[in-house]
N, CA, C and O atoms as CSV, one atom per row, in Angstrom:
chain,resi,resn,atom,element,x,y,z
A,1,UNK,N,N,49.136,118.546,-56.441
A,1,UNK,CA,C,48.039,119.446,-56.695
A,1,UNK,C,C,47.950,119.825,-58.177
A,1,UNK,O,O,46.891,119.801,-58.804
A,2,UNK,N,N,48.878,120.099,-58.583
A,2,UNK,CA,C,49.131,120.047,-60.040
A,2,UNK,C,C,48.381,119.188,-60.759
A,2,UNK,O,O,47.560,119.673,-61.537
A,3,UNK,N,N,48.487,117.981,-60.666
A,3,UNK,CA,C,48.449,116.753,-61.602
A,3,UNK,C,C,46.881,117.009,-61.633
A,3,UNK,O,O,46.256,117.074,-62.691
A,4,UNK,N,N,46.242,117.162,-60.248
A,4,UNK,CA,C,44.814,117.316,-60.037
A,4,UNK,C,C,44.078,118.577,-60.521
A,4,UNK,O,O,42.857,118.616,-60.366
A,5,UNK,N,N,44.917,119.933,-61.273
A,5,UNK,CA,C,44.121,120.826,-61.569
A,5,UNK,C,C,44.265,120.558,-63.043
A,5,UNK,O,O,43.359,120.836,-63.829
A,6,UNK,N,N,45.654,119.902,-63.498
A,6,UNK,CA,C,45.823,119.498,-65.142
A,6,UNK,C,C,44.508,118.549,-65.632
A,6,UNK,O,O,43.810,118.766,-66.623
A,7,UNK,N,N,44.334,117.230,-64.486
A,7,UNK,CA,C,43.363,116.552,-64.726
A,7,UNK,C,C,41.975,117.091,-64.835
A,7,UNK,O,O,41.172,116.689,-65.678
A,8,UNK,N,N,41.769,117.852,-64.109
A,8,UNK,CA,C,40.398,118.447,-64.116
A,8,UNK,C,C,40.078,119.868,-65.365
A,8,UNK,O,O,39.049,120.386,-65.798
A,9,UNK,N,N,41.170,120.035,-65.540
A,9,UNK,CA,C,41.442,121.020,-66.779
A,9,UNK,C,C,41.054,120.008,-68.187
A,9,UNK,O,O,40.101,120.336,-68.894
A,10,UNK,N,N,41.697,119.036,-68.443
A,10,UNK,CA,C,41.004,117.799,-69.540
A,10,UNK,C,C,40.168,117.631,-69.036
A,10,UNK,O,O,39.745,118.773,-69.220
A,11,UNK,N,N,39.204,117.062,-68.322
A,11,UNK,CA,C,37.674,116.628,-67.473
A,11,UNK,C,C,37.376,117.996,-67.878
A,11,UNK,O,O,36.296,117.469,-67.611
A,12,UNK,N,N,37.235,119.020,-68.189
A,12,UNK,CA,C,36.463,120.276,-68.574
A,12,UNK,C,C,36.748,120.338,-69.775
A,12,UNK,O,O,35.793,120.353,-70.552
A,13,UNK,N,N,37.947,120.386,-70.265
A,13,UNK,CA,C,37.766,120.625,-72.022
A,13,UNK,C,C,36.634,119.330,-72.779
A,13,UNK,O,O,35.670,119.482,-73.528
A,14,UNK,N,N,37.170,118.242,-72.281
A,14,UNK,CA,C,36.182,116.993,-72.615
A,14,UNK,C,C,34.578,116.862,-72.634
A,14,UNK,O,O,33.732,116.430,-73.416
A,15,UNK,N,N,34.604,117.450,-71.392
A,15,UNK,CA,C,33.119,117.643,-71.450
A,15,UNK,C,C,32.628,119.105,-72.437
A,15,UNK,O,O,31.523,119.162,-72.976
A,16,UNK,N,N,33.748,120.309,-72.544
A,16,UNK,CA,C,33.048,120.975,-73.473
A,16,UNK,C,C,33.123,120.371,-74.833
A,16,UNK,O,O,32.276,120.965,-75.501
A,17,UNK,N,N,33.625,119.626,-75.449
A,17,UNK,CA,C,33.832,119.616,-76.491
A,17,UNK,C,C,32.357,118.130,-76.835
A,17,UNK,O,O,31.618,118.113,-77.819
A,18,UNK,N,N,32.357,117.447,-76.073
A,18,UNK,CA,C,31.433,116.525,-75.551
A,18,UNK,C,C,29.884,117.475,-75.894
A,18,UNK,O,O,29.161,117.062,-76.800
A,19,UNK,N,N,29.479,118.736,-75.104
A,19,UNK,CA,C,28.483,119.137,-74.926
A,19,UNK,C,C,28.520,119.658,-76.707
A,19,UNK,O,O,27.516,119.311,-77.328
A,20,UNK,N,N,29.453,120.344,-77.417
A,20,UNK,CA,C,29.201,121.122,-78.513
A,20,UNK,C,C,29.000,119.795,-79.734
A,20,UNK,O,O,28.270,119.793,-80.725
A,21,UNK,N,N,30.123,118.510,-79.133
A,21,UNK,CA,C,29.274,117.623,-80.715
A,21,UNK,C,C,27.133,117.341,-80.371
A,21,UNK,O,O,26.147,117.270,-81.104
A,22,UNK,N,N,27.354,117.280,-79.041
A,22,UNK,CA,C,25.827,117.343,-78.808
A,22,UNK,C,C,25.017,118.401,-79.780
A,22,UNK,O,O,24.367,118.102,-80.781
A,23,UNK,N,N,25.224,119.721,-79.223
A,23,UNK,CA,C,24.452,120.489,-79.777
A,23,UNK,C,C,24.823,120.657,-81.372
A,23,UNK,O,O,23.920,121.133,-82.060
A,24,UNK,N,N,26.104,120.305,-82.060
A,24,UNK,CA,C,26.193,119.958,-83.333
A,24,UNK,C,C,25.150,118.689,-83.732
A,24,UNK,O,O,24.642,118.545,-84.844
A,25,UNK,N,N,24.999,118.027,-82.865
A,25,UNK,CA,C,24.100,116.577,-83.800
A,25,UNK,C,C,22.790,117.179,-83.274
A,25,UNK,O,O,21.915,116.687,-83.987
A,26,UNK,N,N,22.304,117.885,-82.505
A,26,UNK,CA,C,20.971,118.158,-82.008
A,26,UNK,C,C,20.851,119.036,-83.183
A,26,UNK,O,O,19.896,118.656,-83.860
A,27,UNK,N,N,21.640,120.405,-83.866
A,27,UNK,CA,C,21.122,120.819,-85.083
A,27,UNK,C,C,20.707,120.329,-86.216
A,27,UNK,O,O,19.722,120.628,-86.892
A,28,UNK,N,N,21.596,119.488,-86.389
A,28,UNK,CA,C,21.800,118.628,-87.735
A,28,UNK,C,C,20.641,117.878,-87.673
A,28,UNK,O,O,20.259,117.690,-88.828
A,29,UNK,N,N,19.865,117.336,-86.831
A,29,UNK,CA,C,18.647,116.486,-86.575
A,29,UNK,C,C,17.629,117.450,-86.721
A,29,UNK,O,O,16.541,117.126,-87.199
A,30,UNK,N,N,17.922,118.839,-86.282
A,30,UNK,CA,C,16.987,119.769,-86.781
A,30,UNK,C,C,16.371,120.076,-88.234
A,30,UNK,O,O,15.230,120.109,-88.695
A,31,UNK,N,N,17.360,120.235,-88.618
A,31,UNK,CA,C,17.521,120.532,-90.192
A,31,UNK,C,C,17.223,119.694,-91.082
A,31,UNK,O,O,16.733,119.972,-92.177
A,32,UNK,N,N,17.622,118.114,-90.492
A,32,UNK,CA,C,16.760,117.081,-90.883
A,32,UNK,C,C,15.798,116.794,-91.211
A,32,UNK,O,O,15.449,116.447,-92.340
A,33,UNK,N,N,14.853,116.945,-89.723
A,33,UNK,CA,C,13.387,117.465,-89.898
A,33,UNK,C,C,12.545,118.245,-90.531
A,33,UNK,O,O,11.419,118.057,-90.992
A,34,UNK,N,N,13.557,119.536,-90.467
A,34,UNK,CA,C,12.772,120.267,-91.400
A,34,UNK,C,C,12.775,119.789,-92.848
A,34,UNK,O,O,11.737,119.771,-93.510
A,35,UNK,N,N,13.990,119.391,-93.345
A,35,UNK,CA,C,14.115,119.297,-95.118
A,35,UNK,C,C,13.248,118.004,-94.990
A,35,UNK,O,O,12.391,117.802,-95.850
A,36,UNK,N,N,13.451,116.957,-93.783
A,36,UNK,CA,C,12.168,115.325,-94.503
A,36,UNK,C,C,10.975,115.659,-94.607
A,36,UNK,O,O,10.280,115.114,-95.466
A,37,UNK,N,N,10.229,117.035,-93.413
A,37,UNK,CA,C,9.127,117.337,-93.624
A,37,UNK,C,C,8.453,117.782,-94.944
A,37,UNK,O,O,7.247,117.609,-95.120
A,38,UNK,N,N,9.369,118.438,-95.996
A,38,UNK,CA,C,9.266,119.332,-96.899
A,38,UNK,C,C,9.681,118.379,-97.981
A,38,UNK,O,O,9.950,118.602,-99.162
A,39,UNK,N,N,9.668,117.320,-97.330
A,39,UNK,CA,C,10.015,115.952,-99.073
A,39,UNK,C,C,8.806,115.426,-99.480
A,39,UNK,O,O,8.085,114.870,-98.651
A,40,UNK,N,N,8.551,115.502,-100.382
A,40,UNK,CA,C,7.443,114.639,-101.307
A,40,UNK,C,C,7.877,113.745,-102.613
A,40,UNK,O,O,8.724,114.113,-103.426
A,41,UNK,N,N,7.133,112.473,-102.679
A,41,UNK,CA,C,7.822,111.518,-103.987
A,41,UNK,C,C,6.845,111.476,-104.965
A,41,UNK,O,O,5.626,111.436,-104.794
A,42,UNK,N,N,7.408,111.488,-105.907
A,42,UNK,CA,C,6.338,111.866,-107.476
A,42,UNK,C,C,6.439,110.242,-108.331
A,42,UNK,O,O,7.481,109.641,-108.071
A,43,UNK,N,N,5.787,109.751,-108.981
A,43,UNK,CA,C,5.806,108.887,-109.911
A,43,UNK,C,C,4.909,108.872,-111.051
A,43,UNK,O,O,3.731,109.220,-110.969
A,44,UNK,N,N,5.392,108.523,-111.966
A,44,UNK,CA,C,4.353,108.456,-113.041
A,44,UNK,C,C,4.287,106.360,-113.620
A,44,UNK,O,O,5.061,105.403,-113.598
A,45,UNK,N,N,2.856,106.646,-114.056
A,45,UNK,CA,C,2.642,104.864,-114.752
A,45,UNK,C,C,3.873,105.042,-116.277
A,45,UNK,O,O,4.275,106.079,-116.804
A,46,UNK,N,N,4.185,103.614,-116.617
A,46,UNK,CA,C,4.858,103.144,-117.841
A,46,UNK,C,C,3.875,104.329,-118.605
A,46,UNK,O,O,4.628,105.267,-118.867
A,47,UNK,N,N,3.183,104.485,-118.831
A,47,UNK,CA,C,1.971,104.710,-120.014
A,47,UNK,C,C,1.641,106.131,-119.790
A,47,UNK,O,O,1.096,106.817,-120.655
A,48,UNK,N,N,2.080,106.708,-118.254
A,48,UNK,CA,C,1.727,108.132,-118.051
A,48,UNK,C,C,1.030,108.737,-117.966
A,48,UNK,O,O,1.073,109.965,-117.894
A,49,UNK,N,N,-0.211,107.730,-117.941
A,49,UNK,CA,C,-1.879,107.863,-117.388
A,49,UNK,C,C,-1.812,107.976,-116.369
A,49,UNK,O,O,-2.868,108.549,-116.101
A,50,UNK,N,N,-1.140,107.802,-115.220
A,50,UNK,CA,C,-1.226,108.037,-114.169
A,50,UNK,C,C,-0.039,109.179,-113.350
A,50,UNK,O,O,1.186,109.097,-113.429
A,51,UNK,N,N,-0.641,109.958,-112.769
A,51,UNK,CA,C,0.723,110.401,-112.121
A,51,UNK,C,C,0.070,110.778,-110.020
A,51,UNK,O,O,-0.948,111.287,-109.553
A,52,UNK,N,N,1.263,110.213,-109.431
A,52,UNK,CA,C,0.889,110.233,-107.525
A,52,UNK,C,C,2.160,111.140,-107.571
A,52,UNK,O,O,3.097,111.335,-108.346
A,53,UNK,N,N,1.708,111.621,-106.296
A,53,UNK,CA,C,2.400,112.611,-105.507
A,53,UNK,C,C,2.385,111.996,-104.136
A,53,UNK,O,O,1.230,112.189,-103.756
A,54,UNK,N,N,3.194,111.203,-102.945
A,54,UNK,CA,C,2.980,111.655,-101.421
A,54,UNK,C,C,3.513,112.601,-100.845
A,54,UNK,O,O,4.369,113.352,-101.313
A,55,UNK,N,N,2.951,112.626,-99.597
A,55,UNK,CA,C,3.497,113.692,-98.901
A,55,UNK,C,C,5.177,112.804,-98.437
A,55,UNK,O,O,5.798,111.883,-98.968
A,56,UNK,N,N,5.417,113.653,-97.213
A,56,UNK,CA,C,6.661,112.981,-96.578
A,56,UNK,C,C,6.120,112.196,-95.802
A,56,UNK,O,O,7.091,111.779,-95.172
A,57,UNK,N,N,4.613,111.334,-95.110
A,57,UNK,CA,C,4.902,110.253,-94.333
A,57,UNK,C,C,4.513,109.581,-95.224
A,57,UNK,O,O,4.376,108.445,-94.770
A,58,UNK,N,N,4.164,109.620,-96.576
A,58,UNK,CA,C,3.900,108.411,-98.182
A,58,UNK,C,C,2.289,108.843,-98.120
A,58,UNK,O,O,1.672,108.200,-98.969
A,59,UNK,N,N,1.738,109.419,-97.637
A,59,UNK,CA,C,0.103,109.500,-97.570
A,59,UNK,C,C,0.004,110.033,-99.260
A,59,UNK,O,O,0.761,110.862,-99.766
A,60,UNK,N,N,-0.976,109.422,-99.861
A,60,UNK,CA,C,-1.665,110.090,-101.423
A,60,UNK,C,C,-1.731,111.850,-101.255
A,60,UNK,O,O,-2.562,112.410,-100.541
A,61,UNK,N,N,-0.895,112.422,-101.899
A,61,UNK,CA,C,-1.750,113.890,-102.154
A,61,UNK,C,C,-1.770,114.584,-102.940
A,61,UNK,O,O,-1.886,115.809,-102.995
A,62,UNK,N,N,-1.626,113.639,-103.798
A,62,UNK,CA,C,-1.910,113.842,-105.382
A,62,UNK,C,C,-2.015,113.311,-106.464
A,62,UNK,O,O,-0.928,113.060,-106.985
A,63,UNK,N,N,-3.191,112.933,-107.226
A,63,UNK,CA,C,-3.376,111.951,-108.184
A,63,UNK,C,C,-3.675,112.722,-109.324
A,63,UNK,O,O,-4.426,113.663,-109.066
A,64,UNK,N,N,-3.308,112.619,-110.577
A,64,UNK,CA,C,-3.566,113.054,-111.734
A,64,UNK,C,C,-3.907,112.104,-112.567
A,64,UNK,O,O,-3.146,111.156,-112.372
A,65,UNK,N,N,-4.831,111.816,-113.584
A,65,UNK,CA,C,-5.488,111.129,-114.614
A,65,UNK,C,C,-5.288,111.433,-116.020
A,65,UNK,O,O,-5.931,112.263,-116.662
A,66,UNK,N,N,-4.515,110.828,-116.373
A,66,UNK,CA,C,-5.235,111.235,-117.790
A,66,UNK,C,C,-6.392,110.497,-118.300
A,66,UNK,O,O,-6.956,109.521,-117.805
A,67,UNK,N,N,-6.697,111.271,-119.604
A,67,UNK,CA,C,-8.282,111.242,-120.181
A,67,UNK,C,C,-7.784,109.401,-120.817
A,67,UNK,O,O,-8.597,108.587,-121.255
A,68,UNK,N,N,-6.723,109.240,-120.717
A,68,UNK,CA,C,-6.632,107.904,-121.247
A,68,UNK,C,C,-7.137,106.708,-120.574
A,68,UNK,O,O,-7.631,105.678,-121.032
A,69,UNK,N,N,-6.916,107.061,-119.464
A,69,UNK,CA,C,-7.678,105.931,-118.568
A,69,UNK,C,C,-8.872,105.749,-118.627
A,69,UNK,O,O,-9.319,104.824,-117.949
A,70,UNK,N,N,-10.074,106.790,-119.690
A,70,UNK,CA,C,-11.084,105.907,-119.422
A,70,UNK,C,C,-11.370,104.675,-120.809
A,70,UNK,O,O,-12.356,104.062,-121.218
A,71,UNK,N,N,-10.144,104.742,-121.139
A,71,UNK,CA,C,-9.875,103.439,-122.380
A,71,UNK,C,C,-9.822,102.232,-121.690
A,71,UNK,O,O,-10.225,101.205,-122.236
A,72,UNK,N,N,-9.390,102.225,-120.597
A,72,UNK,CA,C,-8.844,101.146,-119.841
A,72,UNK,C,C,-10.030,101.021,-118.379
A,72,UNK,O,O,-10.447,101.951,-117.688
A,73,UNK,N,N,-10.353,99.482,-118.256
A,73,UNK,CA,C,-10.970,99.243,-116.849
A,73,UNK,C,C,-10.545,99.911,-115.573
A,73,UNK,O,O,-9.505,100.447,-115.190
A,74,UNK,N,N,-11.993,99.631,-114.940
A,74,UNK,CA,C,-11.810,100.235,-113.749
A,74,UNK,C,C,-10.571,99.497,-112.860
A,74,UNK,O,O,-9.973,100.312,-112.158
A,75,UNK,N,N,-10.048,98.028,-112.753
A,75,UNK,CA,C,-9.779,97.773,-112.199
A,75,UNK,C,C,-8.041,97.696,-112.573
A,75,UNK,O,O,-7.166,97.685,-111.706
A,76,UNK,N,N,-7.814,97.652,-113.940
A,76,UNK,CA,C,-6.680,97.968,-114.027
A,76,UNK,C,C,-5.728,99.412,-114.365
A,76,UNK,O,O,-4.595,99.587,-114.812
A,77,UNK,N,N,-6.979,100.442,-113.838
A,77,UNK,CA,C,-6.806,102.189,-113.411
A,77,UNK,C,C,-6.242,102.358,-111.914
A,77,UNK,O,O,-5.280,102.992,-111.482
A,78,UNK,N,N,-7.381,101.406,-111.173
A,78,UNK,CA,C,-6.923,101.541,-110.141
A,78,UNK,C,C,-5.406,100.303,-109.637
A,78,UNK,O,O,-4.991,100.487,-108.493
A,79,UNK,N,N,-4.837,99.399,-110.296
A,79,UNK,CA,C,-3.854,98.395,-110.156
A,79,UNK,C,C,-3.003,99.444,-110.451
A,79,UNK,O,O,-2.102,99.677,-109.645
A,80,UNK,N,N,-3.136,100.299,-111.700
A,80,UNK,CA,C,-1.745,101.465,-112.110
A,80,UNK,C,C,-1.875,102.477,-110.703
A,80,UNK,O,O,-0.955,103.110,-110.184
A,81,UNK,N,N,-3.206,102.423,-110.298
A,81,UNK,CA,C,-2.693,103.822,-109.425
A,81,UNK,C,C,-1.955,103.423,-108.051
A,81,UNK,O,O,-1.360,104.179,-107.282
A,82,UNK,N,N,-2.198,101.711,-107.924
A,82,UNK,CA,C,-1.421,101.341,-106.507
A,82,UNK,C,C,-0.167,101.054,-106.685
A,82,UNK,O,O,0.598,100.951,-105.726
A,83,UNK,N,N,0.249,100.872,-108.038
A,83,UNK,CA,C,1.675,100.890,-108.416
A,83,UNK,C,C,2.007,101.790,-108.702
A,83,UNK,O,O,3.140,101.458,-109.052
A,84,UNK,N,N,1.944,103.123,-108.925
A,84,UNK,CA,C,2.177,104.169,-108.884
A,84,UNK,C,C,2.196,104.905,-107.494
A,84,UNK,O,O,3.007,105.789,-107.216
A,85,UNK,N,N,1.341,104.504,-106.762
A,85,UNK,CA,C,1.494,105.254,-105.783
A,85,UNK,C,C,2.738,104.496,-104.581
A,85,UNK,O,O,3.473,105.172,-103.862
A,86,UNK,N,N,2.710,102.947,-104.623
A,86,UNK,CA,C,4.102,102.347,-104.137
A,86,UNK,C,C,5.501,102.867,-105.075
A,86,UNK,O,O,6.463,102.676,-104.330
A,87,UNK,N,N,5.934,103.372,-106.239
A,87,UNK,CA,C,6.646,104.279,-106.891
A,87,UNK,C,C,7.163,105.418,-106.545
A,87,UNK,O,O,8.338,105.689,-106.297
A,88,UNK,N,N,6.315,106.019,-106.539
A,88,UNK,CA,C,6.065,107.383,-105.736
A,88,UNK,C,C,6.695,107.115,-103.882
A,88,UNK,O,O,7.534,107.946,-103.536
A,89,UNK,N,N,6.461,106.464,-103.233
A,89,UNK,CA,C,6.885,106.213,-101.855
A,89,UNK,C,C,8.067,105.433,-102.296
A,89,UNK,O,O,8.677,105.465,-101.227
A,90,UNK,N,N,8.879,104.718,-103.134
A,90,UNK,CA,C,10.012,104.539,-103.262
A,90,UNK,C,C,10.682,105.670,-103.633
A,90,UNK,O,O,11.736,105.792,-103.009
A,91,UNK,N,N,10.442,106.618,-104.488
A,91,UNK,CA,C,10.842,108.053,-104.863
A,91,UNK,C,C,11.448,108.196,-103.235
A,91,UNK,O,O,12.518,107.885,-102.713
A,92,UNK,N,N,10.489,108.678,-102.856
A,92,UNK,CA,C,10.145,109.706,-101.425
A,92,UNK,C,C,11.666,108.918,-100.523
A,92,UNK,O,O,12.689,109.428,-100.067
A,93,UNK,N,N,11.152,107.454,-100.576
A,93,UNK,CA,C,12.424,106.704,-99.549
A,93,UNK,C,C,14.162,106.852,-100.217
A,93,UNK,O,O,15.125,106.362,-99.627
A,94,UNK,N,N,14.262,107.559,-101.429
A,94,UNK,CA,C,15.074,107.856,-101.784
A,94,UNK,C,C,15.603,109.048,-101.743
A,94,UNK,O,O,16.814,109.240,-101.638
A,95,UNK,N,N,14.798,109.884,-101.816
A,95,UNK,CA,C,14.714,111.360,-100.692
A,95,UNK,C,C,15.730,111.329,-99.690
A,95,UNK,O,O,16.916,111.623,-99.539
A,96,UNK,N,N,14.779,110.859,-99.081
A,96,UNK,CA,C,14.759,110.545,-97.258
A,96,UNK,C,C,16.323,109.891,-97.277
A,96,UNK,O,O,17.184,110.671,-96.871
A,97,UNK,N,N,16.664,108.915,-97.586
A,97,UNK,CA,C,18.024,108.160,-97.610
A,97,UNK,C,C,19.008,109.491,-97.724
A,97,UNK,O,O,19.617,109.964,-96.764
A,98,UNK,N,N,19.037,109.858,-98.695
A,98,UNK,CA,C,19.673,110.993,-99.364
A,98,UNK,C,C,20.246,112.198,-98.204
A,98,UNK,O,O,21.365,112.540,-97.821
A,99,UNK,N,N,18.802,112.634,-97.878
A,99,UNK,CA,C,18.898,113.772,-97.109
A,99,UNK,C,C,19.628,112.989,-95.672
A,99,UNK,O,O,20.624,113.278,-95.009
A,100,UNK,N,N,18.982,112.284,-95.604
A,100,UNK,CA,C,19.563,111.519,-94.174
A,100,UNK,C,C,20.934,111.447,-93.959
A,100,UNK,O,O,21.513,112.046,-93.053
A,101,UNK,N,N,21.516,110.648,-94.865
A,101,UNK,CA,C,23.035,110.631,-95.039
A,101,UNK,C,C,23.723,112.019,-95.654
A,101,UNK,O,O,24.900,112.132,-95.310
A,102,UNK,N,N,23.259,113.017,-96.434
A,102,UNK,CA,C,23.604,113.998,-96.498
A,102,UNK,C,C,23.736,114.736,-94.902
A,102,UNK,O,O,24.806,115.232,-94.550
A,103,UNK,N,N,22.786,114.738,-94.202
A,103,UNK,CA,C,22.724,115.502,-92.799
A,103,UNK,C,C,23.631,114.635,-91.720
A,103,UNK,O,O,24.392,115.278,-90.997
A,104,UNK,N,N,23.603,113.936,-91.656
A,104,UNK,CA,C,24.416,112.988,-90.604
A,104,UNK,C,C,25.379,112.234,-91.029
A,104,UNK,O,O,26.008,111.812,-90.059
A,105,UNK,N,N,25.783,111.876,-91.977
A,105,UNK,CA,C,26.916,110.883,-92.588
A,105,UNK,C,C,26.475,109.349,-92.399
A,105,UNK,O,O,25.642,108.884,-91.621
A,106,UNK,N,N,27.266,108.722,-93.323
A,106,UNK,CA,C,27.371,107.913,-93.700
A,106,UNK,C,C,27.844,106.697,-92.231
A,106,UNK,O,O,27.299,105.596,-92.151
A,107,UNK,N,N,28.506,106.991,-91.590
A,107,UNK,CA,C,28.594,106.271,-90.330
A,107,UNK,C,C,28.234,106.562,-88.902
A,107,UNK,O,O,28.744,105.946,-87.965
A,108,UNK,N,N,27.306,107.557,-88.751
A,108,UNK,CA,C,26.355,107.545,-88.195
A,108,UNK,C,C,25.524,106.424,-87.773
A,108,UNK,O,O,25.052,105.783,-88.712
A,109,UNK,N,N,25.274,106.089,-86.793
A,109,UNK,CA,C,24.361,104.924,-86.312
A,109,UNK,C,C,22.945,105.286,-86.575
A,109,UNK,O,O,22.069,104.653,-87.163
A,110,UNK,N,N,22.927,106.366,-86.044
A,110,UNK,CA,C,21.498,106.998,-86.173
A,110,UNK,C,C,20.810,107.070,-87.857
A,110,UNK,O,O,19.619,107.069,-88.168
A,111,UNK,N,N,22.108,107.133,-88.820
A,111,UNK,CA,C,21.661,107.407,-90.205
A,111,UNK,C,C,21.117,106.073,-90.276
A,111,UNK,O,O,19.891,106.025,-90.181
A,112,UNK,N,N,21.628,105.151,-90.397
A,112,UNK,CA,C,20.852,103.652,-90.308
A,112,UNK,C,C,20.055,103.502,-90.029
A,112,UNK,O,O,19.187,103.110,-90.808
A,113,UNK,N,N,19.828,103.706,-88.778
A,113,UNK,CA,C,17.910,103.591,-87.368
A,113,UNK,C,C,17.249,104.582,-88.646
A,113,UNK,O,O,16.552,103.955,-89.443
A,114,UNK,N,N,17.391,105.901,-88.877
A,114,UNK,CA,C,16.447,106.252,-89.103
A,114,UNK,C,C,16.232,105.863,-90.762
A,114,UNK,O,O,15.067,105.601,-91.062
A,115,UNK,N,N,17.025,105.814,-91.627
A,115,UNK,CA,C,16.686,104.957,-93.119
A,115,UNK,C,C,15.635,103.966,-92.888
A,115,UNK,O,O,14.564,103.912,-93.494
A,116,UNK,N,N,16.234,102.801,-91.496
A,116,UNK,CA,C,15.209,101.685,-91.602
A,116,UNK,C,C,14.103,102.212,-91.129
A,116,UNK,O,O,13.193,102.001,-91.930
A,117,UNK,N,N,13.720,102.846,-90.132
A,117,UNK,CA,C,12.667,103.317,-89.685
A,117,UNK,C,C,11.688,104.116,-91.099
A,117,UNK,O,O,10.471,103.933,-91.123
A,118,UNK,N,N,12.304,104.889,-92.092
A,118,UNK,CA,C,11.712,105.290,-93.114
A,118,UNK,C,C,11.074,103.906,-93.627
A,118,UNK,O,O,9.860,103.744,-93.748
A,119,UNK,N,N,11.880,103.092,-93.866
A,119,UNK,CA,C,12.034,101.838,-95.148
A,119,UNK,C,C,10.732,100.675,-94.406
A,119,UNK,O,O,9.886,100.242,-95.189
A,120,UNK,N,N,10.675,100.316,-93.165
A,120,UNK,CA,C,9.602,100.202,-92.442
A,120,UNK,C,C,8.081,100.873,-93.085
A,120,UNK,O,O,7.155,100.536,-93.823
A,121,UNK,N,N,8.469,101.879,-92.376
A,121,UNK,CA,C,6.746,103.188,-92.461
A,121,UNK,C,C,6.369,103.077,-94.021
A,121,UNK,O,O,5.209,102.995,-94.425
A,122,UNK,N,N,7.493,103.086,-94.826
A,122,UNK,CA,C,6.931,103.178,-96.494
A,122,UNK,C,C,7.049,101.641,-97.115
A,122,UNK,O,O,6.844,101.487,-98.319
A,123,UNK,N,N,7.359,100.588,-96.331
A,123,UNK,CA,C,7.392,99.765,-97.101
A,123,UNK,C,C,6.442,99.549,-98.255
A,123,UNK,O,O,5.220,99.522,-98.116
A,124,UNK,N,N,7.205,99.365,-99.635
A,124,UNK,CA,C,7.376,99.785,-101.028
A,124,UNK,C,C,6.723,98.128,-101.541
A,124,UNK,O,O,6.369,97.966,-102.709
A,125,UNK,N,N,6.652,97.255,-100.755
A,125,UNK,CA,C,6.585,96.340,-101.775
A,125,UNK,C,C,5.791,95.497,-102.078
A,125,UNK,O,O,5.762,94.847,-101.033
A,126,UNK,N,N,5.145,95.039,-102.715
A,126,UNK,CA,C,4.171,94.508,-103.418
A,126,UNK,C,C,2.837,94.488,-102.574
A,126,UNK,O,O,1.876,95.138,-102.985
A,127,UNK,N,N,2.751,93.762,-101.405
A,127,UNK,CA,C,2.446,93.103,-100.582
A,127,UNK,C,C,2.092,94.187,-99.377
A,127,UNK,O,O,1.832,93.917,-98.204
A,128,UNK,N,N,2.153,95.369,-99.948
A,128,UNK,CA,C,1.780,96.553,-98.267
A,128,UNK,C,C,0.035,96.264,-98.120
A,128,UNK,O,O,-0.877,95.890,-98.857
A,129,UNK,N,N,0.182,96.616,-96.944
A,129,UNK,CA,C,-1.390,96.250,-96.492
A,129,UNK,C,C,-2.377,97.620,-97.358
A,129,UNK,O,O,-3.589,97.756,-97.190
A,130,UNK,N,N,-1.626,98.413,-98.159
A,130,UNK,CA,C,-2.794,99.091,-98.943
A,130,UNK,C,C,-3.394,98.139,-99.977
A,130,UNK,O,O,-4.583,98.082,-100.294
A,131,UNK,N,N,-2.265,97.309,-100.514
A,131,UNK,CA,C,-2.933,96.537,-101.763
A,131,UNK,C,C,-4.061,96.049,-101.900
A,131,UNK,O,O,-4.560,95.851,-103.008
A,132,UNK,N,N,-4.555,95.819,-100.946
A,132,UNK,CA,C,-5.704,95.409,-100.861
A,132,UNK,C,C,-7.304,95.643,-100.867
A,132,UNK,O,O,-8.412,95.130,-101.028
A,133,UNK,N,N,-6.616,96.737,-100.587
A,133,UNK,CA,C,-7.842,97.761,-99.900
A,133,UNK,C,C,-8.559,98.268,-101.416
A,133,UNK,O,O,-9.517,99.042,-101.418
């Protein structure tokens, strides 16, 4: 009878200690959220005619001009502002990395899923289906 109340005595500490890393990683995912919500990535052009702001899902929400750009074509104002604004969302994915592995560590599975899942949504590179547009 013993052996069976010792055993069930570990089968209860296990599971408490089980339930509290839960609600430890359920905070930490909290806090997550809140600080990725509250990230934005800034970039400026070589030349500094241009400066983007995104929010935290990379959306434009903020463009600044300088008066220099109207020296320069329309079309290579707007080439600085799509490279600037892919800049700016590499900023942001550096954020995000940051905070990520700051909140969850470094061997975390989940820190991984969710980096790539950032690195996905903002893909940075040349070739994003905004370029075009």
């Amino acid at each position: 009878m013993w052996a069976d109340e010792s055993a069930l005595d570990a089968a209860a500490r296990r599971l408490d200690e089980w339930e509290s890393s839960l609600a430890g990683q359920a905070e930490r995912a909290r806090a997550l959220s809140a600080s990725a919500q509250a990230l934005t990535g800034t970039a400026r052009s070589s030349d500094r005619t241009v400066e983007v702001t995104v929010d935290s899902t990379g959306l434009l929400v903020g463009l600044r001009l300088d008066e220099q750009t109207r020296q320069h074509s329309a079309a290579h104002t707007a080439r600085q502002i799509m490279a600037t604004t892919r800049a700016a969302r590499t900023d942001l994915l550096r954020q995000l990395t940051e905070a990520t592995t700051r909140a969850l560590g470094t061997d975390d599975p989940a820190t991984r899923a969710i980096i790539e899942s950032h690195r996905r949504r903002l893909d940075t590179g040349p070739g994003t289906p905004d370029a075009d547009r």
